[in-house]
PyMOL commands that place a pseudoatom at each C-alpha (Angstrom):
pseudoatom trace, name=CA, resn=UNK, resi=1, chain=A, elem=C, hetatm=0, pos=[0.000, 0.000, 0.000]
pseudoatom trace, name=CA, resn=UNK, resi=2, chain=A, elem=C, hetatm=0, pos=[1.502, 3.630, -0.915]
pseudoatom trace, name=CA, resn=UNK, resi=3, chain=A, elem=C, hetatm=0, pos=[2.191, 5.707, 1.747]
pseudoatom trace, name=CA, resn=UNK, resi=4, chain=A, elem=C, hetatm=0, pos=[0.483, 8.903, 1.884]
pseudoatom trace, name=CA, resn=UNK, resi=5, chain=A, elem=C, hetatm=0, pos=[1.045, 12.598, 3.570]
pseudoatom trace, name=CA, resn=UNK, resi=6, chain=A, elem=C, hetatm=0, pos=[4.567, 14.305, 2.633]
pseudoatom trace, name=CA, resn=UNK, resi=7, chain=A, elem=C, hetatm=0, pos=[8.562, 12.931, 3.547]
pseudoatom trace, name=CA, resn=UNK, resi=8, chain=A, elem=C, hetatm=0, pos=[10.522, 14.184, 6.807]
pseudoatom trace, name=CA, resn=UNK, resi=9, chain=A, elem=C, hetatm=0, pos=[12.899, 16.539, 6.022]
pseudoatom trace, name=CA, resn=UNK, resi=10, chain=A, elem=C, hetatm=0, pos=[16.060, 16.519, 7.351]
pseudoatom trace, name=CA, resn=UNK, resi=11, chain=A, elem=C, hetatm=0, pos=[17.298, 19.740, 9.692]
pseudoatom trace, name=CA, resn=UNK, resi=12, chain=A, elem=C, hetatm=0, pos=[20.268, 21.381, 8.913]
pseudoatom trace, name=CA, resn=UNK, resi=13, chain=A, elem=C, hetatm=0, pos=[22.396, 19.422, 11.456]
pseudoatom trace, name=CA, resn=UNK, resi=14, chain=A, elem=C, hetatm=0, pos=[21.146, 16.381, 9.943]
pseudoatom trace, name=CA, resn=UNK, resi=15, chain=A, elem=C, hetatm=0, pos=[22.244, 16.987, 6.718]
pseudoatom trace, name=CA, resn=UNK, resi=16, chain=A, elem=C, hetatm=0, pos=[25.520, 18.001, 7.937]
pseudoatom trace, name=CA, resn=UNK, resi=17, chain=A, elem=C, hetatm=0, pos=[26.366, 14.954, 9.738]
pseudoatom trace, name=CA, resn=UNK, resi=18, chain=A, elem=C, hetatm=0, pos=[24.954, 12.829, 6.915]
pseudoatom trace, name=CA, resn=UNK, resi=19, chain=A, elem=C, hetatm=0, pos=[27.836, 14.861, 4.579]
pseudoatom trace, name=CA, resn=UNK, resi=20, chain=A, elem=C, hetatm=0, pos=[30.442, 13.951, 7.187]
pseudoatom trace, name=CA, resn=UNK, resi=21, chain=A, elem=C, hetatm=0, pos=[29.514, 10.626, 7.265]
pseudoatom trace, name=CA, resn=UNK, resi=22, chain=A, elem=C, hetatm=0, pos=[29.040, 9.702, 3.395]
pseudoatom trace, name=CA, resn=UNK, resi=23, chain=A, elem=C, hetatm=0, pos=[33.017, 11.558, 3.421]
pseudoatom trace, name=CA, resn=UNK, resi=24, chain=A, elem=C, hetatm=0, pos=[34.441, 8.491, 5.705]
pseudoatom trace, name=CA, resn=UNK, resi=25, chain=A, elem=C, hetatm=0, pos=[33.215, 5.365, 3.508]
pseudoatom trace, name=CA, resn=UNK, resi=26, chain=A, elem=C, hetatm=0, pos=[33.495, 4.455, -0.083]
pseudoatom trace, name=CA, resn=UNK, resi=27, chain=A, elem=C, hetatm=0, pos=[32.484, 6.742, -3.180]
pseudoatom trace, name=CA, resn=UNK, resi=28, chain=A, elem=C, hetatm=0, pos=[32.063, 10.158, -1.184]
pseudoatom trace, name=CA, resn=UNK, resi=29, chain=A, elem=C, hetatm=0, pos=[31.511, 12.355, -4.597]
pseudoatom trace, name=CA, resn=UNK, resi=30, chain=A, elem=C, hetatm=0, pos=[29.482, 9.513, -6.313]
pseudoatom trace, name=CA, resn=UNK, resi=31, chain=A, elem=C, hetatm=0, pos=[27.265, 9.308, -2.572]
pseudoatom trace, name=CA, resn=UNK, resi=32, chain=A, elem=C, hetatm=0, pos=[27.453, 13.195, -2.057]
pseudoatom trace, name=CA, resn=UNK, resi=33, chain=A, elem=C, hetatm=0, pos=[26.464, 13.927, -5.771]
pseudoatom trace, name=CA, resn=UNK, resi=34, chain=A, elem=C, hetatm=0, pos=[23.760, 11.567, -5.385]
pseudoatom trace, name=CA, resn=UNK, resi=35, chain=A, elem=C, hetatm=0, pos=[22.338, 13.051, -1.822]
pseudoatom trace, name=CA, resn=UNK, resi=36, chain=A, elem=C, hetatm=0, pos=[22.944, 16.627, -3.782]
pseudoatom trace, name=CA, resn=UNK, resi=37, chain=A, elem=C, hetatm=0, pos=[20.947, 15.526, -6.453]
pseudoatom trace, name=CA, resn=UNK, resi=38, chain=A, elem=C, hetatm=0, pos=[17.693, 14.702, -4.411]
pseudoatom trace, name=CA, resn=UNK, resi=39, chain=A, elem=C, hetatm=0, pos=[18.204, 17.455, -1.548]
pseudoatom trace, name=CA, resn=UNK, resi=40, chain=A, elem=C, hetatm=0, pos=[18.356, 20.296, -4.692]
pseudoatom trace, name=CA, resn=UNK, resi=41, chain=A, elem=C, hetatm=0, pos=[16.360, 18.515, -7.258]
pseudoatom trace, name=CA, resn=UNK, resi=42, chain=A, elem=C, hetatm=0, pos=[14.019, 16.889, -5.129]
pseudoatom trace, name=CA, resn=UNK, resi=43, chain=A, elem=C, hetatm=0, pos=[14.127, 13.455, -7.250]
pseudoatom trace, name=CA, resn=UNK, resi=44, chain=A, elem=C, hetatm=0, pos=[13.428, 10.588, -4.969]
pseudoatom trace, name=CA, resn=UNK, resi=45, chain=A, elem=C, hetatm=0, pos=[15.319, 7.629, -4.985]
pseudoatom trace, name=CA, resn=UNK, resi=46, chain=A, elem=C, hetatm=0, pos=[13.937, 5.638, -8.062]
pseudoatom trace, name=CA, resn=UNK, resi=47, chain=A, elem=C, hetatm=0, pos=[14.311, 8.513, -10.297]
pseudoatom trace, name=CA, resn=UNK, resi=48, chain=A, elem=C, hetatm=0, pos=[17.667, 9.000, -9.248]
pseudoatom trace, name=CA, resn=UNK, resi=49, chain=A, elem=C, hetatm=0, pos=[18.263, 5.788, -10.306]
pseudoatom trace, name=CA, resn=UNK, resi=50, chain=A, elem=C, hetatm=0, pos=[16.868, 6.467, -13.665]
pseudoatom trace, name=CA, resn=UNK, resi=51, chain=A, elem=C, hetatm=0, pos=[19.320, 8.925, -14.646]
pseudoatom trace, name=CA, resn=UNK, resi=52, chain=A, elem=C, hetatm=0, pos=[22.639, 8.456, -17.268]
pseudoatom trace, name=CA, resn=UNK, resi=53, chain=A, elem=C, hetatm=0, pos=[25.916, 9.390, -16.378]
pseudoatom trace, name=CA, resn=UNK, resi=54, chain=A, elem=C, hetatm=0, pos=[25.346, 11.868, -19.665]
pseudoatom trace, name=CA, resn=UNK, resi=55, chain=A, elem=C, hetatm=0, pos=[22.552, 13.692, -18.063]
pseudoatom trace, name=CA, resn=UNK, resi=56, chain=A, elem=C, hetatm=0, pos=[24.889, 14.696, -14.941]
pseudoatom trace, name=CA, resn=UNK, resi=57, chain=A, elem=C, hetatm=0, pos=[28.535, 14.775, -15.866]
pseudoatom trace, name=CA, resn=UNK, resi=58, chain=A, elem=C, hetatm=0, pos=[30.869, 14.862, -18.931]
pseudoatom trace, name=CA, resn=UNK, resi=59, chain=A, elem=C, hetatm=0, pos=[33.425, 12.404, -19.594]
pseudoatom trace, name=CA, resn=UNK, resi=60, chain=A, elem=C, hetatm=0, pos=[37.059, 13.370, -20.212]
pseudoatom trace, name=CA, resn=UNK, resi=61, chain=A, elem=C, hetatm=0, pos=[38.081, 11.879, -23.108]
pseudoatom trace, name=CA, resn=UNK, resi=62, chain=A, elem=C, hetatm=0, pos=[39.978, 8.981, -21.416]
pseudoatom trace, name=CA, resn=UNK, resi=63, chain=A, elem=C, hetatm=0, pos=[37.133, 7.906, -19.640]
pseudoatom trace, name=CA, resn=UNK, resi=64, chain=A, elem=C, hetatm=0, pos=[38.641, 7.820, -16.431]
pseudoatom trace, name=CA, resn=UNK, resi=65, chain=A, elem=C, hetatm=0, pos=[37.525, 10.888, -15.116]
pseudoatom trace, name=CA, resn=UNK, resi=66, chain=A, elem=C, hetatm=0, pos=[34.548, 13.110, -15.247]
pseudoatom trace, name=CA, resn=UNK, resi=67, chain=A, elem=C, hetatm=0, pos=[33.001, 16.442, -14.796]
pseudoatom trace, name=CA, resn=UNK, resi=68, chain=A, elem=C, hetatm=0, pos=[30.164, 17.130, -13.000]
pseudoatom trace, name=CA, resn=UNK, resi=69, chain=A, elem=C, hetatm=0, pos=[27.659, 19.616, -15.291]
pseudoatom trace, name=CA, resn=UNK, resi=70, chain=A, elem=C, hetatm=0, pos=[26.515, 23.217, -13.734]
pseudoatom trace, name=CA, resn=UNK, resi=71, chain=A, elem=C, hetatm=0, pos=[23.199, 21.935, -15.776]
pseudoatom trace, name=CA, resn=UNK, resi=72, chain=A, elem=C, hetatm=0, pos=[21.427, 18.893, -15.290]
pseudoatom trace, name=CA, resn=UNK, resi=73, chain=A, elem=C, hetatm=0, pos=[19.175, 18.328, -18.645]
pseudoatom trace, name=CA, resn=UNK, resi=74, chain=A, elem=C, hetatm=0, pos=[16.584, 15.670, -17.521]
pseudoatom trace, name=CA, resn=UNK, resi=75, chain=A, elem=C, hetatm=0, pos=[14.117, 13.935, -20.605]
pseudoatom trace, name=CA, resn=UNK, resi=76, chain=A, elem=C, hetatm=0, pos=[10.853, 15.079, -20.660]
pseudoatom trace, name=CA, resn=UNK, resi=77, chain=A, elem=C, hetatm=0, pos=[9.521, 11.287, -19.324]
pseudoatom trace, name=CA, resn=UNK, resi=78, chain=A, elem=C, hetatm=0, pos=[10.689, 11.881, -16.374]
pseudoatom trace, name=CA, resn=UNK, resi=79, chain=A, elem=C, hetatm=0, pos=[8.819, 15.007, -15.191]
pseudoatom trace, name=CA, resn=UNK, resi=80, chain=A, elem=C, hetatm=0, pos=[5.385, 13.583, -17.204]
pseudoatom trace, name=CA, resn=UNK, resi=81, chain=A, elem=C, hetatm=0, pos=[6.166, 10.232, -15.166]
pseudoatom trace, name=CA, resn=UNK, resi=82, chain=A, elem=C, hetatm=0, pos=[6.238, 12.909, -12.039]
pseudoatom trace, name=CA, resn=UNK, resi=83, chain=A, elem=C, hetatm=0, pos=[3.512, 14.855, -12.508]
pseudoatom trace, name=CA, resn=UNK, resi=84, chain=A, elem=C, hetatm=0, pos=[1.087, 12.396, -14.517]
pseudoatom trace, name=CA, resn=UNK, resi=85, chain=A, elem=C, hetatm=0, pos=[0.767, 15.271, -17.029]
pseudoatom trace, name=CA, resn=UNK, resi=86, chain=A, elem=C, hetatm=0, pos=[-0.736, 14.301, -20.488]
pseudoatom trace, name=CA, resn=UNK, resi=87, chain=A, elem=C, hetatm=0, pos=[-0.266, 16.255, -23.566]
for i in range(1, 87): cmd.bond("trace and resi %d" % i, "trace and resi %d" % (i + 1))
show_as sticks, trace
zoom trace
């Protein structure tokens, strides 16, 4: 059954010490870009996990590194999957 009413937010302390802690264990920018992503976006966890490395950094041409973009460009699905807009 889907849960209804709105999602705690954390306080400010909170998210601090969740920053601290993603810094001491194993992919801190993948885990911080990720937490970044849904505090600033406000894109929950599955649709998080819909997005393509494309859609939130550039490649450097080796492949071994990356950039993260200034601009995220999300596809139009996923804000019509969102809102359940219809055109």
């Amino acid at each position: 059954m889907a849960k209804s009413g709105q999602a705690r937010v954390l306080s400010q302390e909170q998210r601090d010490d969740l920053f601290t802690a993603i810094l001491k264990h194993r992919h801190p920018e993948k885990n911080t870009a990720i937490m970044q992503i849904s505090f600033k976006l406000g894109l929950r966890a599955q649709e998080i996990s819909l997005l393509q490395i494309k859609e939130v950094a550039k490649l450097n041409p080796s492949g071994a590194d990356f950039n993260i973009l200034d601009v995220l460009s999300l596809p139009a699905s996923y804000l019509y999957k969102r809102c359940k807009c219809t055109s």
